[in-house]
N, C-alpha and C positions, 0 to 999 in steps of 0.2 A: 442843273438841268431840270426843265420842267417836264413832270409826269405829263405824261400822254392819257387823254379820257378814254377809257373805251368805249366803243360801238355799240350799236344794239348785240352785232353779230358775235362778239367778243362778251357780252354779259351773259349770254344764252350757253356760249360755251363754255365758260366760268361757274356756271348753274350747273352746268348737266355734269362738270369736272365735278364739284363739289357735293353731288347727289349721288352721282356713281358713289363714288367715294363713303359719303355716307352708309349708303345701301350695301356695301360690303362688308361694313366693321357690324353693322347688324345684324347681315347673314350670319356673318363668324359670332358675333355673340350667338343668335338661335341657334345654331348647331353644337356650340357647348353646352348650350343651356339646356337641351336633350339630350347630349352626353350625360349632362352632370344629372339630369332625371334619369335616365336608362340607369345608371351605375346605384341610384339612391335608391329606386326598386326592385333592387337585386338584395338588399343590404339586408342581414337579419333584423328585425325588432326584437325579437324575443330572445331570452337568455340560453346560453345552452346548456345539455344536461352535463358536456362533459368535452375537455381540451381537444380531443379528436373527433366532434362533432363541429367545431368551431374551425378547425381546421380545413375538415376535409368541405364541408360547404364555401369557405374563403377559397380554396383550390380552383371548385368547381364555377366561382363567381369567375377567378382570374383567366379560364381556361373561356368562358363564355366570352366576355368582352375581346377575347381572342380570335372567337371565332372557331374553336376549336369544341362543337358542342358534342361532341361523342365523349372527350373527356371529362368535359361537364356534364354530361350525364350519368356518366360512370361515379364521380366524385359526389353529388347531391343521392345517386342511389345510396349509396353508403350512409350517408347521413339522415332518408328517409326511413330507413329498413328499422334504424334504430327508434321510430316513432316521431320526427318531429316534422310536424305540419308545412311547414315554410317550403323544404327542399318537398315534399310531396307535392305543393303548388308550379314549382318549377318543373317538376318532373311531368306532371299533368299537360304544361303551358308546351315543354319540346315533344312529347309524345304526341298531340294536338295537331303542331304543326310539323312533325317528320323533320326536326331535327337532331342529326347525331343519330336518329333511329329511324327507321323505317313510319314512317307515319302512320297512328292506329288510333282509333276513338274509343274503343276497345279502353285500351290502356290509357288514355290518358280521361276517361271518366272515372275510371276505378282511380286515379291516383289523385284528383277533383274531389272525387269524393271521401279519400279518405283525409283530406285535408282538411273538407269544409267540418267532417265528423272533429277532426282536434281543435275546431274554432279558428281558422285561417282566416283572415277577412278578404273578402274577393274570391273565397272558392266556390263557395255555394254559386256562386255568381256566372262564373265562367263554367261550372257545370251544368245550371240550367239552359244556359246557349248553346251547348254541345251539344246536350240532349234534343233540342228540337231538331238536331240533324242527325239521326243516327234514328238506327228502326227497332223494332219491340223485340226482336232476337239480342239483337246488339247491347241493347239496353238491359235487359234480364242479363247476358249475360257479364259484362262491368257490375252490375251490381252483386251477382255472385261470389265474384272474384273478389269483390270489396269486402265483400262479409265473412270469405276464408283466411282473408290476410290478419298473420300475427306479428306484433313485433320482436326482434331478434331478442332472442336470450331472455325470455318471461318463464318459460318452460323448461325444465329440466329434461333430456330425453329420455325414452324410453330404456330401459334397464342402466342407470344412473343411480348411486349409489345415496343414498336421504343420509347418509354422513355431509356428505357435500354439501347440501342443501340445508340440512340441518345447523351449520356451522357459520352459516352466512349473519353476519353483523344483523341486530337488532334494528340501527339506523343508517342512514346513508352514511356511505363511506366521506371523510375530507376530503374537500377538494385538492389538487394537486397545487404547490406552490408556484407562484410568477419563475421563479427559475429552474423549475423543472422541467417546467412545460416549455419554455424556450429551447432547451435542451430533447425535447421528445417532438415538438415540429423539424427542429433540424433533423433526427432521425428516421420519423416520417416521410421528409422531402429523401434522404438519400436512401431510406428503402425504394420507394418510389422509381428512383433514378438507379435500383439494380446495384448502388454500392456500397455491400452488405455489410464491412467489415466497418464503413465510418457507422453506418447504422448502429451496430452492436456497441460501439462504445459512446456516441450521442446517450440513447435507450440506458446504459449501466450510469453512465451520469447524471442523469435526468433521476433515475430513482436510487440512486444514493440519496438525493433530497427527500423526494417523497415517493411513496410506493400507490401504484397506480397499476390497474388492473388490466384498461386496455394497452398501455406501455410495455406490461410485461408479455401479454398478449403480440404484441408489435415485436417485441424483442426475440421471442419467441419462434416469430416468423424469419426473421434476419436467420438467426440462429440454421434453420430449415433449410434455408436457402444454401447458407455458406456451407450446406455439408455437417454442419455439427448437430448430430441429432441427437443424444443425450442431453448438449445443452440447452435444445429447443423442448425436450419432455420436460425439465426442471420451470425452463421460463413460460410454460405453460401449467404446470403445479403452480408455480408461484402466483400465476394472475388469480387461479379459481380460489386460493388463499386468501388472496387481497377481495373478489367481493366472488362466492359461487353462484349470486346471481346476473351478475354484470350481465351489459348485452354484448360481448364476446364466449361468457361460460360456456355456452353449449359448443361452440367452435373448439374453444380450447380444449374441453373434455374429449370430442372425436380427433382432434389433432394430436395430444399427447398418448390417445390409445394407439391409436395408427403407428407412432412414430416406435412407441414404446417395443411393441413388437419386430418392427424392423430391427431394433438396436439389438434383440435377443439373438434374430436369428441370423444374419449380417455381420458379418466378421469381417475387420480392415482385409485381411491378408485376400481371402475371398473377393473383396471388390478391387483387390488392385489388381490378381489376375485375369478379373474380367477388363476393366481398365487396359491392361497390356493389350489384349486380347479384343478388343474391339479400337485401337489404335492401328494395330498390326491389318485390321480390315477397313481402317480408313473411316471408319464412323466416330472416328473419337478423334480429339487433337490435344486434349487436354493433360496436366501430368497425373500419369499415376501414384497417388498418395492415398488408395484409400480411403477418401471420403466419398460416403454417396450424394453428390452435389447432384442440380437441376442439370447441368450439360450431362453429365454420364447416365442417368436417369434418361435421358433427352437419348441421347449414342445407344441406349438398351432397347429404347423404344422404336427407335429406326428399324434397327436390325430385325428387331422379333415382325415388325410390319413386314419387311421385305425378303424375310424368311417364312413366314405366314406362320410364326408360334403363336401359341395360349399362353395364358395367363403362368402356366405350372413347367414352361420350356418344351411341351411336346406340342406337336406338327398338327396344325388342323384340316390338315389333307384325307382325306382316305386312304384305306391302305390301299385300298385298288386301284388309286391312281399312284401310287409309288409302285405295284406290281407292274403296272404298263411302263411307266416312267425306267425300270431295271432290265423288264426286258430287252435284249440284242435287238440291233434290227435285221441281222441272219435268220433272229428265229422269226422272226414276220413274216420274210420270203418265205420260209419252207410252209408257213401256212396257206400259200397259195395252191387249191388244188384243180390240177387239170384230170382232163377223162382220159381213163387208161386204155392203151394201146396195145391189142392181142398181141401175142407173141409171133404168132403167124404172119400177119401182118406186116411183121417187123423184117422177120425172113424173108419174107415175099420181096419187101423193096429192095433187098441187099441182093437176090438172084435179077431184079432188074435191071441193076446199076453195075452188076459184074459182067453181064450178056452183052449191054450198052460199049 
């Protein structure tokens, strides 16, 4: 069979077949190929100080390209607080443009600035653009805020004991080993995700290998959550052990006082009658066993709201509204007074009505 030539009309649409055509596998390339930029200037350059900074910034990448930038805000805060430039630029760049946060120039020059201050490249940059839009109040005040900010755990706090500080390793602590840290993001992730008990033994696994300060720290927190507060005072001893100045020390030192206290005066037997006892009123669903976990903590705090208690179990009402509140409403009536009526008077209408 012989081919058939095509037409003019037929080469045109041959062309315009094979150029659409073209034109699509192009677009699809340019738009990965801004994919694949987007995702490479998110990416750290620089090294981290430490496995839970690597982490929690990698979270905050995966939560971003999700779309989901309030978590990625939340995860790179964490990672700036601790001093490192990078997540401070990101933090800057969604502050900037109101995502995940309320949008504030305010904040997202102080967090520009305190980038371009660690040597970020591109911060100084995007904070000089900001600035020509923001006014000499605005400005004074971002840079205030810039020059109050410290980062976490440099400082020991106030009435902290220079044992602690005194004891702290001469050099940096070793880094934690490749499989520890495998075993301390998985921890991470399921503290994260509220399931506390794989948390605590991720965390115990992880530093059987190596002993890591914000791991114990982490474990610590798991510990808190599941109700075991002894074990969360110990896994907070244990981190300020591992380095007293880590950037968790000062958290762990107010968390293990805190905790420390509760465990004195807090008795099992005590919170499980509260336990019975706020089930029995339907704020509680949980079993009672005793531990002060976050739901009964949670059941204690309902009740005192809509009871309107203080801090110490007594009423912040006044007493004078609890005397109105007892009085009868008998005795209200009888507070009603009318104008008295002579006696005579009285006589009088009763010889009317008997005449009548």
């Amino acid at each position: 069979m012989t081919p058939r030539l095509l037409g003019e009309g037929g080469r045109r649409r041959l062309a315009a077949l094979v150029a659409a055509t073209l034109v699509a596998a192009l677009f699809g390339c340019a738009q990965e190929d801004a994919a694949t930029r987007a995702h490479q200037a998110l990416l750290h350059t620089h090294p981290f100080k430490s496995w839970l900074d690597a982490a929690n910034y990698q979270a905050g990448v995966t939560a971003f390209e999700a779309k989901d930038y309030r978590a990625a805000f939340d995860d790179w805060l964490l990672v700036a607080e601790r001093g490192d430039g990078e997540a401070k630029l990101r933090l800057g760049r969604l502050s900037e443009l109101g995502l995940g946060v309320p949008q504030n120039y305010i904040e997202a020059h102080r967090w520009y600035n305190l980038a371009a201050a660690a040597g970020t490249p591109g911060a100084a940059t995007a904070r000089d653009v900001l600035a020509a839009r923001m006014s000499k109040e605005q400005l004074a005040e971002a840079q205030r805020l810039a020059a109050a900010w410290r980062p976490a755990g440099l400082a020991a706090p106030e009435g902290a004991t220079s044992a602690l500080v005194e004891g702290a390793p001469s050099e940096e602590p070793a880094p934690a080993r490749p499989e520890a840290v495998e075993h301390f993001r998985a921890g991470l992730s399921a503290l994260k995700a509220e399931s506390y008990d794989s948390a605590i033994a991720e965390f115990n696994a992880g530093l059987a290998i190596s002993r890591d300060a914000d791991a114990f720290f982490l474990l610590g927190e798991a510990y808190r959550q599941a109700g075991e507060s002894e074990s969360a005072v110990k896994a907070y001893d244990d981190s300020l052990a591992a380095d007293p100045r880590s950037a968790v020390a000062e958290r762990a030192r107010a968390a293990a006082a805190t905790l420390a206290a509760q465990v004195q005066v807090t008795k099992p037997e005590a919170i499980t009658e509260v336990q019975r006892l706020l089930k029995e009123l339907r704020y509680y669903n949980g079993p009672a066993d005793g531990k002060l976990n976050a739901k009964t903590a949670a059941a204690a705090s309902a009740f005192a709201r809509k009871e309107n208690l203080a801090a110490d179990g007594s009423s912040r009402l006044p007493w004078s509204w609890h005397s109105r509140r007892r009085r009868p409403r008998a005795a209200s009536r009888r507070r009603r007074n009318y104008a008295p009526v002579p006696m005579r008077s009285r006589l009088g209408a009763r010889r009317t009505r008997s005449r009548s």
